[in-house]
C-alpha positions as CSV (number, residue, x, y, z in Angstrom):
1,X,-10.4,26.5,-25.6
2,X,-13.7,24.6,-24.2
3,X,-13.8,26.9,-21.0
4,X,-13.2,30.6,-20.8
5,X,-13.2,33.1,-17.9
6,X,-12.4,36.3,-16.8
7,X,-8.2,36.4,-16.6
8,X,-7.8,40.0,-15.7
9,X,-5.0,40.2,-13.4
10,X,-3.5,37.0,-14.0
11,X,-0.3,36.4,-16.1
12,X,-0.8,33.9,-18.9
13,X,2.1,31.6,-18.4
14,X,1.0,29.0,-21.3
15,X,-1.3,28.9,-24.3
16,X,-3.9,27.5,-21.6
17,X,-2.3,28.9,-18.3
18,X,-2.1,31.2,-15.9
19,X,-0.6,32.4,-12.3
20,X,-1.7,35.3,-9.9
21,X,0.9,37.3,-9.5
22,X,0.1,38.6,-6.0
23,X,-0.1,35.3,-5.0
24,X,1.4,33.0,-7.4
25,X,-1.5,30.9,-7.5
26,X,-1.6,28.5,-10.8
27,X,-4.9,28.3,-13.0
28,X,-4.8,25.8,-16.0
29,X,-7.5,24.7,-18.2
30,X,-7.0,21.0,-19.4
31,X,-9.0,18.9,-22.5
32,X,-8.5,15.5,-21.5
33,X,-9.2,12.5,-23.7
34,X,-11.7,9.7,-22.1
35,X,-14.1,9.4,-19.3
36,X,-13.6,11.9,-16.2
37,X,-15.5,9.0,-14.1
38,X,-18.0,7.0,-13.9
39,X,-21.4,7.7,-16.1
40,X,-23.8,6.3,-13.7
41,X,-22.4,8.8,-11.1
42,X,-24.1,12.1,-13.1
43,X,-27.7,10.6,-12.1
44,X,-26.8,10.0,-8.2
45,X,-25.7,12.9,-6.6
46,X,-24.4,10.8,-3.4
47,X,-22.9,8.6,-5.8
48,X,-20.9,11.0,-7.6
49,X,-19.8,12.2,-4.1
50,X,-18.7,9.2,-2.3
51,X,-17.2,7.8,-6.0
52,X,-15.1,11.6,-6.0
53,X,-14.3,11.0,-2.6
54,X,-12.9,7.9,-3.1
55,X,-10.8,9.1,-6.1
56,X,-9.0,11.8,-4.1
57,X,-8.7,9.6,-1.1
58,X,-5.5,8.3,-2.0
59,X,-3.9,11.6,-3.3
60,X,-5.1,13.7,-0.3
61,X,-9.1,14.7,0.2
62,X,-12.2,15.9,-1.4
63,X,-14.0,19.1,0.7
64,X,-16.4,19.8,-1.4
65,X,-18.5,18.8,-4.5
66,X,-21.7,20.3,-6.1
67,X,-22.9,19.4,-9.1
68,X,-25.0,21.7,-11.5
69,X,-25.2,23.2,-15.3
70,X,-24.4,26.1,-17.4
71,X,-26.5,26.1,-20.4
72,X,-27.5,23.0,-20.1
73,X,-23.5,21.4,-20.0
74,X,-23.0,19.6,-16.5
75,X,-20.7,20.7,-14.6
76,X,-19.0,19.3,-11.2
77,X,-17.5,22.2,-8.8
78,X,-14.4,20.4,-6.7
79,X,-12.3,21.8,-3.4
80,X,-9.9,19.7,-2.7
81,X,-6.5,19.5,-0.7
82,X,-3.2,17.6,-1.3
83,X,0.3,17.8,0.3
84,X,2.6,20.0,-1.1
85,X,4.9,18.4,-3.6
86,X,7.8,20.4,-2.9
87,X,7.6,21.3,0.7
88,X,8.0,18.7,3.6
89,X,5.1,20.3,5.3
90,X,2.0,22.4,3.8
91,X,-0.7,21.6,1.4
92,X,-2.0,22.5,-2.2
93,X,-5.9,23.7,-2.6
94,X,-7.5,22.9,-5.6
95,X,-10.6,24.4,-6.8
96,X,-11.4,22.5,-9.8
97,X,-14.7,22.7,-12.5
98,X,-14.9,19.5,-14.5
99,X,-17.2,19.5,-17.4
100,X,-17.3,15.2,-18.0
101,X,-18.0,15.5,-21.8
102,X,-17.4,12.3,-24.0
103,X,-14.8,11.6,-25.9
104,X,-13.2,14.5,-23.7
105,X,-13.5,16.2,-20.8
106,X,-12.8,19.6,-19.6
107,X,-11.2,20.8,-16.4
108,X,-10.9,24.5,-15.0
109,X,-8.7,24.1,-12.4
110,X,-7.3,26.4,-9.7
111,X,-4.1,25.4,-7.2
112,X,-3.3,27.6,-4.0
113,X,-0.4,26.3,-2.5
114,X,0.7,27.2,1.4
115,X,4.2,28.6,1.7
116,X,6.0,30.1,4.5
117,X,4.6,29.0,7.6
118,X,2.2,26.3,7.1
119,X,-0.6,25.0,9.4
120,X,-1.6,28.5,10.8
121,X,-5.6,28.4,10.3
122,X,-5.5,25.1,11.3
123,X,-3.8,25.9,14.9
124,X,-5.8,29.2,15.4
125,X,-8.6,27.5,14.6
126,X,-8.3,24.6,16.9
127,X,-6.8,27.4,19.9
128,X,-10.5,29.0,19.2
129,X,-12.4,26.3,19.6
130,X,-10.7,24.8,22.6
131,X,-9.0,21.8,21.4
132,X,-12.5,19.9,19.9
133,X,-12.3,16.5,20.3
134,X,-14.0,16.2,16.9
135,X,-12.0,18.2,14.9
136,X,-10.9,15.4,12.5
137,X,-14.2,13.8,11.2
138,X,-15.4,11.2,9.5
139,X,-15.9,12.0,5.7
140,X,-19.2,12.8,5.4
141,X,-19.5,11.8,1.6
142,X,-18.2,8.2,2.5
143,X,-17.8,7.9,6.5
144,X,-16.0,4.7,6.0
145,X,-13.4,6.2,4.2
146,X,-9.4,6.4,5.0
147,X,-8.2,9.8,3.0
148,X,-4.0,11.0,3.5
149,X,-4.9,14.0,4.2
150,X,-8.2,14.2,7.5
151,X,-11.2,15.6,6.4
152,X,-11.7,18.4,9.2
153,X,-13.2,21.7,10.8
154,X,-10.8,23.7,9.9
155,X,-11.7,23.3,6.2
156,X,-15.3,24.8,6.5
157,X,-16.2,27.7,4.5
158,X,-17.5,29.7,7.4
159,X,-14.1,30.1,8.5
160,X,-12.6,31.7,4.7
161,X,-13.8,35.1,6.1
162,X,-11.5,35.1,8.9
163,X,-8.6,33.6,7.1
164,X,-8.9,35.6,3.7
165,X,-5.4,35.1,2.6
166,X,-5.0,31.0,3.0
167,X,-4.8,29.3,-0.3
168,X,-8.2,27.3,0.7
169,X,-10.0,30.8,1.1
170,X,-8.2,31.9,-2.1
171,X,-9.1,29.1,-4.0
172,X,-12.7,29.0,-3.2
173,X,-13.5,32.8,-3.7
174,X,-11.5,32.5,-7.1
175,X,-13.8,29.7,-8.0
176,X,-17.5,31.8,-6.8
177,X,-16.3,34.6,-9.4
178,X,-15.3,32.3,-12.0
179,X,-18.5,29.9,-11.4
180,X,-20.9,32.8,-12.1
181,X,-18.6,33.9,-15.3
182,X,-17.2,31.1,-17.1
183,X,-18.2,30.6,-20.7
184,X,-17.7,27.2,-22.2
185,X,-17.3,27.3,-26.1
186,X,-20.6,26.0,-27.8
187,X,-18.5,23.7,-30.1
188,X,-17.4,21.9,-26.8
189,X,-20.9,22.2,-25.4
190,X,-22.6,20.2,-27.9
191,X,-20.3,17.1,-27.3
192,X,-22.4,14.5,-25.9
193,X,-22.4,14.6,-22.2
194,X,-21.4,12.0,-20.4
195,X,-23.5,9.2,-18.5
C-alpha cells in the first residue's frame, strides 16, 4: 500500500478501506494508473488551484488545496464537497491527499457524508451573521468559475470549532492528524514524480 496512516478506531472494511464506526465515515486509499493532472500545474501553485477548481466544478466544489511534501514526495491536500448520491438533499465532504506520481498516482481519501437533517451549519450560520449578502462568493481560486455546488462562508475553517460534529469539520480534523502521520512506502516514493 503506497500510503499508510494511523487506523486505530476505524473498521477495515476492504484490503485498502476503512469506515469510522461512530460516524460511519468512509476512508479509502486508491493506486490509480496515469496522470492525476496536469504536470505543469506542480510548478504554479495558482495554477494547480484554479486547474483543481475547475476539475471539481462540475461534480460539486473545491474548498481547499495546499500543496507541500513529505520526504521529498509532493503531495496535494484537497477539501472538497459534492451532493449526496443517495439523499435528495445533503452533501458528501471529501478530504483527500493525492500523491501525483507517474505511471501512478496515489490518493488518501476521506468522505463525510451529512445525514439526518441536512443544511444545519449552513442556516445557523447565516441566522449568526444576519443574512450576509455575500455569503455565496465568487471562487477565489478561479472567480470566473460556475461550480454545482456555491463556494460559501459557511465552509470556512474558523467555523469547524463551533460545529465539531458536521462531516466538513470531521473531515478536515481527520485529515490534520493524518497529514502530520501518514507514511508513504519508499518503493512508491521513489517513482518519478510527476511534472
Amino acid at each position: 500500500m503506497p500510503i499508510s496512516f494511523d487506523t486505530t478506531g476505524l473498521q477495515q472494511t476492504g484490503p485498502t478501506a476503512w469506515a469510522n464506526p461512530g460516524s460511519d465515515d468512509k476512508i479509502e486509499v486508491k493506486t490509480v494508473e496515469g496522470q492525476a493532472f496536469e504536470p505543469s500545474w506542480m510548478h504554479d501553485l495558482g495554477a494547480l488551484r484554479r486547474g483543481f477548481a475547475g476539475m471539481y466544478g462540475e461534480a460539486g466544489c473545491l474548498i481547499e488545496l495546499e500543496r507541500y511534501e513529505i520526504v521529498g514526495v509532493p503531495v496535494i491536500y484537497q477539501v472538497v464537497k459534492v451532493p449526496h448520491p443517495a439523499l435528495p438533499a445533503g452533501q458528501v465532504f471529501m478530504a483527500i491527499y493525492t500523491l501525483p506520481k507517474t505511471p501512478v498516482y496515489a490518493q488518501l481519501i476521506y468522505a463525510a457524508a451529512e445525514s439526518g437533517m441536512t443544511g444545519i451549519r449552513e442556516a445557523t450560520l447565516m441566522a449568526q451573521l444576519g443574512m450576509p449578502a455575500d455569503w455565496t462568493q465568487p471562487h477565489p481560486f478561479d472567480p470566473s468559475l460556475r461550480t454545482r455546488l456555491p463556494f460559501h462562508r459557511g465552509d470556512d475553517p474558523a467555523f469547524d470549532r463551533q460545529f465539531p460534529d458536521h462531516p466538513l469539520s470531521r473531515a478536515r480534523a481527520w485529515a490534520g492528524h493524518i497529514g502530520r502521520t501518514m507514511r508513504i512506502d519508499p518503493a512508491f516514493a521513489a517513482q518519478a514524480n510527476l511534472g
